[in-house]
C-alpha positions in Angstrom: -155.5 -145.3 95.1 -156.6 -142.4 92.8 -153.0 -140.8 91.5 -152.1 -138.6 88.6 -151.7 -140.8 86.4 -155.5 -142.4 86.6 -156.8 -138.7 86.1 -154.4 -138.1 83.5 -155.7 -140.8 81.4 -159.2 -140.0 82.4 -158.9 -136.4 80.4 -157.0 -137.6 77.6 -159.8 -139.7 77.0 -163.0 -137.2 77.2 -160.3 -134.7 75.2 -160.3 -137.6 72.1 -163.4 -139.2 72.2 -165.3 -135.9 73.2 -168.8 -137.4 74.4 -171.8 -135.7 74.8 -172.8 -134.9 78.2 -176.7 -134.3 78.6 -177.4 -131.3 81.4 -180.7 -131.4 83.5 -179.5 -128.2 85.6 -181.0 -125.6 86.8 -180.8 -121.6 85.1 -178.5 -120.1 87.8 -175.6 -122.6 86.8 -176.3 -123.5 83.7 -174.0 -121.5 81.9 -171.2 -122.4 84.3 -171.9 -126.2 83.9 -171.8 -126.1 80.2 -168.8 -124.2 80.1 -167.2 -126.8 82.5 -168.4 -129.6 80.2 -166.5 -127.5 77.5 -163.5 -126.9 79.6 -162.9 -130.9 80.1 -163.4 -131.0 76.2 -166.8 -133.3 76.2 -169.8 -131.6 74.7 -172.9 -130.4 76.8 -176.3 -130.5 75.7 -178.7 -128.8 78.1 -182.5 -130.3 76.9 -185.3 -130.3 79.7 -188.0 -130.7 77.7 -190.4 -133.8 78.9 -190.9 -134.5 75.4 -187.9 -134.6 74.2 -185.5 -135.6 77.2 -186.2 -139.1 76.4 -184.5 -138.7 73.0 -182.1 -136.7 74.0 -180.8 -139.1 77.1 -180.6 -141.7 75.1 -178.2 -140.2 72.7 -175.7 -138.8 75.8 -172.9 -141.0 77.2 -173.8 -139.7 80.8 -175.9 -137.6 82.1 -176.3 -135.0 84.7 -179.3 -134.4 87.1 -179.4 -131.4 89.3 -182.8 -130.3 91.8 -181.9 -127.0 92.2 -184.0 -124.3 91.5 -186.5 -127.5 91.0 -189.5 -126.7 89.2 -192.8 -129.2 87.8 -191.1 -129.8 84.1 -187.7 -130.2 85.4 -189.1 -133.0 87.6 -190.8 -134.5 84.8 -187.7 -134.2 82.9 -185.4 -135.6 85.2 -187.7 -138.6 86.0 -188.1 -139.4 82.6 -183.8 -139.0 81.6 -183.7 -141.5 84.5 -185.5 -144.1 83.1 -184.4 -143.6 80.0 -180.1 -143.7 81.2 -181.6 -146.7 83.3 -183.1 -148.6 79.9 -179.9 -147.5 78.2 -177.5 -148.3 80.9 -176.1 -144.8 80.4 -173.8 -143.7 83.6 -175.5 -140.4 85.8 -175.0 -138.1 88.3 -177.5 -136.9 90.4 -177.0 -133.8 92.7 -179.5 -133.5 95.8 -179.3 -129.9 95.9 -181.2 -128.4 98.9 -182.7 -131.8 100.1 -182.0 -130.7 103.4 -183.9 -127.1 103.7 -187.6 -129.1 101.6 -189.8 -132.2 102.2 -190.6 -131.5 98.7 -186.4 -132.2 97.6 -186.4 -134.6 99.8 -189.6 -136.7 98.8 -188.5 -136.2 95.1 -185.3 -137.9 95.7 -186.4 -140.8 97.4 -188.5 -141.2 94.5 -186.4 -141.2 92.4 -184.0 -143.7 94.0 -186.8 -145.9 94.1 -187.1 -145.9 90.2 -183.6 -145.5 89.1 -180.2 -145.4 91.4 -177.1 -143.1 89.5 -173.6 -144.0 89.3 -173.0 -141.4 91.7 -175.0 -139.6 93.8 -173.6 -136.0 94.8 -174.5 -133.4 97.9 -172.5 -131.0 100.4 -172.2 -132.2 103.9 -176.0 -131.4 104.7 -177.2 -132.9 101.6 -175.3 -136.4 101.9 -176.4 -136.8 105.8 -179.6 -135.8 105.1 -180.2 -138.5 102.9 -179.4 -140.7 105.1 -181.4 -138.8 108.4 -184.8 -138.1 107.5 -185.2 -136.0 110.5 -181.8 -133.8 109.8 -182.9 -130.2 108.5 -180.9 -127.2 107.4 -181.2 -123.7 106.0 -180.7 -123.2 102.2 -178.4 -124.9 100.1 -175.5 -124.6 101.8 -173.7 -127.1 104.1 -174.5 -126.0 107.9 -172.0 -126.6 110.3 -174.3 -129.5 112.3 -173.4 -132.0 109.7 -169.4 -132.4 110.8 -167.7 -135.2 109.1 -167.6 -137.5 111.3 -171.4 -137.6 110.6 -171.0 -137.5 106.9 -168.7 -140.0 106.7 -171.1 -142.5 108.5 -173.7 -141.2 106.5 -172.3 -141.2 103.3 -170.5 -145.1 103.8 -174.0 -146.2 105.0 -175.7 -144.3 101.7 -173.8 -146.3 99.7 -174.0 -149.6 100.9 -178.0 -148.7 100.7 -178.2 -147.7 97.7 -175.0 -149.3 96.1 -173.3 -146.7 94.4 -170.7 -143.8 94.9 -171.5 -141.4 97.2 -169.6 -137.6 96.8 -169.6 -135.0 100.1 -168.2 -132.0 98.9 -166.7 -129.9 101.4 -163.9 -128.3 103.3 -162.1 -132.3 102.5 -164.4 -133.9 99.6 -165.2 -137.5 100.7 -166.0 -140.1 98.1 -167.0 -143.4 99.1 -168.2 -146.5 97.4 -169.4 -148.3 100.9 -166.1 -150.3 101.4 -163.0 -147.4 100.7 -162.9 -143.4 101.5 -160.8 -141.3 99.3 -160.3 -137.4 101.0 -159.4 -134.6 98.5 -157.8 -131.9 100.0 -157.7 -129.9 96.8 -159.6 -127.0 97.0 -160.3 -123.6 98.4 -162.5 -121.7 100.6 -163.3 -119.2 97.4 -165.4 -121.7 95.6 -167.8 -121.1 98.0 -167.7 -117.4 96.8 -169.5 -117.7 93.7 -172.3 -119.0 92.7 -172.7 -122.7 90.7 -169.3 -124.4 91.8 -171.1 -127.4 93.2 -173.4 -128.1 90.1 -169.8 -127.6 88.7 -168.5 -130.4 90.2 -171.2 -132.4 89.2 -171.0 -131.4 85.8 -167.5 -132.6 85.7 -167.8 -136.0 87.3 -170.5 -136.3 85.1 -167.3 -135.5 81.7 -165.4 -137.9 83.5 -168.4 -140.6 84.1 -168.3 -142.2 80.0 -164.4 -143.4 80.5 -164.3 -144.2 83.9 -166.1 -146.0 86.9 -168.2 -143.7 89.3 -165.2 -143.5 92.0 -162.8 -142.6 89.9 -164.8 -140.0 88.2 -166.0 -138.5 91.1 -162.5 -138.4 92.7 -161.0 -137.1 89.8 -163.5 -133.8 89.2 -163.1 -133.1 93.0 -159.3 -133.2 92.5 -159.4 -131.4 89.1 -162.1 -128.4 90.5 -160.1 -128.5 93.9 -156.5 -127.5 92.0 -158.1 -125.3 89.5 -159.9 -123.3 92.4 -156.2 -123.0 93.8 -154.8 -122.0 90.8 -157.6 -119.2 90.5 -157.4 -117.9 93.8 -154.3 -115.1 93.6 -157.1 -113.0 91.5 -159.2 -110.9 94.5 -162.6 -110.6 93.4 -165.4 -112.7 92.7 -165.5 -111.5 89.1 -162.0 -112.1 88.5 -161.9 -115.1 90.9 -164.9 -116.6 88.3 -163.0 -115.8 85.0 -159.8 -117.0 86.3 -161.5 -120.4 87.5 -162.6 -120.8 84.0 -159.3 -120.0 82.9 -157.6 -122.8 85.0 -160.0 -125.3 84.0 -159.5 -125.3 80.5 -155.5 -124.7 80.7 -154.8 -126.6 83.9 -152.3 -129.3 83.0 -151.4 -132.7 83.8 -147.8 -131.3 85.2 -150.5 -129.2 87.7 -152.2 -131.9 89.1 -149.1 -134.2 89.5 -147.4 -130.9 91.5 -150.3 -130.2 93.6 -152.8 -133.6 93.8 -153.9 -134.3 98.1 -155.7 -137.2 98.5 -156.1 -140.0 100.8 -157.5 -142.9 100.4 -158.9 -145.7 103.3 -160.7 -148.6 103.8 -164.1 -148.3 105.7 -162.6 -150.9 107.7 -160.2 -148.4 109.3 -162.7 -145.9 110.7 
């Protein structure tokens, strides 16, 4: 079971060692990712270039791959940071942004899982059961109501055990599963959805977490750490305060915080 005092030694450990976190993100979150990196006290780098992502990758001690905003060079890049964490054994993240609304996201990524399959792979409700049903389809990039979590939850158990790794739903309750246990955060707060970037946020800070820590635990901990700080942020009204103060509560939030507030559950597959 994921408590306080796992996630407390998770941070202290990315606060000394400070590691360097390699970014393949796209420009409408970079900033915000970077600065979430900073917050957890690791160190971003943010290199897509295919001639020098290689390098770069191998120098990281996790990386982070995001497909929004996807472009020709980023799918390069991110093609060739994946063989090159996969040479290296360097833990990753890889965030299916939007693989529900494009066959083109959605060929990509099964691509890539053929190559190269990250510590964790990361999606909203539509992204994680549309990895798992080719024939499920949604508007944009954010979750659609069709994917309920009853679905997910099948989807993301049966992801796992495919592709065998951790599987992260963010949502309403985040669901992280490694095939044979759940853990639910309850954490959180309808204003993330507010502003732009909190997702690739989240990934960003599993990916922190990912150098000191297995792929459950990480991923568990950066929805529980994101969930409380979005809390903490919310008493400020709008979405340019809401931001500032987010950023605020990630890089001040507290270990007495997340012992106060922490909601999880964790349950065996077995149960469901």
């Amino acid at each position: 079971m994921m408590t306080e005092r796992d996630i407390q030694e998770i941070r202290k450990k990315v606060r000394e060692k400070r590691p360097l976190i390699h970014c393949i993100t796209n420009p409408i979150s970079i900033n915000q990712c970077a600065n979430t990196v900073l917050s957890a006290g690791a160190r971003p780098i943010m290199a897509e270039h295919p001639l020098e992502v290689a390098e770069i990758t191998q120098t990281a001690s996790a990386l982070m791959l995001n497909i929004a905003n996807i472009t020709d060079v980023r799918m390069e890049s991110i093609k060739t940071a994946s063989d090159t964490a996969q040479k290296y054994n360097i833990p990753s993240v890889l965030d299916i942004v939007g693989i529900s609304c494009s066959h083109l996201r959605r060929n990509y990524v099964h691509e890539l899982l053929d190559l190269y399959i990250p510590t964790v792979i990361k999606g909203n409700y539509s992204e994680i059961y549309a990895l798992y049903d080719s024939s499920y389809k949604s508007s944009g990039v954010d979750a659609h109501t069709s994917a309920d979590i009853e679905k997910v939850l099948d989807a993301a158990a049966a992801s796992a055990k495919k592709y065998d790794t951790v599987i992260l739903a963010s949502g309403k309750r985040d669901i992280v599963t490694d095939g044979e246990k759940f853990l639910f955060v309850d954490n959180g707060t309808q204003r993330l959805g507010e502003i732009t970037g909190t997702g690739c946020m989240l990934g960003a800070l599993t990916a922190a977490y990912l150098p000191f820590s297995d792929g459950f635990s990480a991923a568990s901990a950066a929805c529980v750490v994101l969930g409380i700080c979005g809390e903490i942020a919310s008493i400020h009204k709008g979405m340019g305060s809401f931001s500032a103060a987010l950023f605020d509560a990630l890089s001040l939030v507290s270990d007495d915080d997340i012992r106060q507030k922490i909601r999880v559950e964790e349950t065996k597959i077995e149960a469901f």
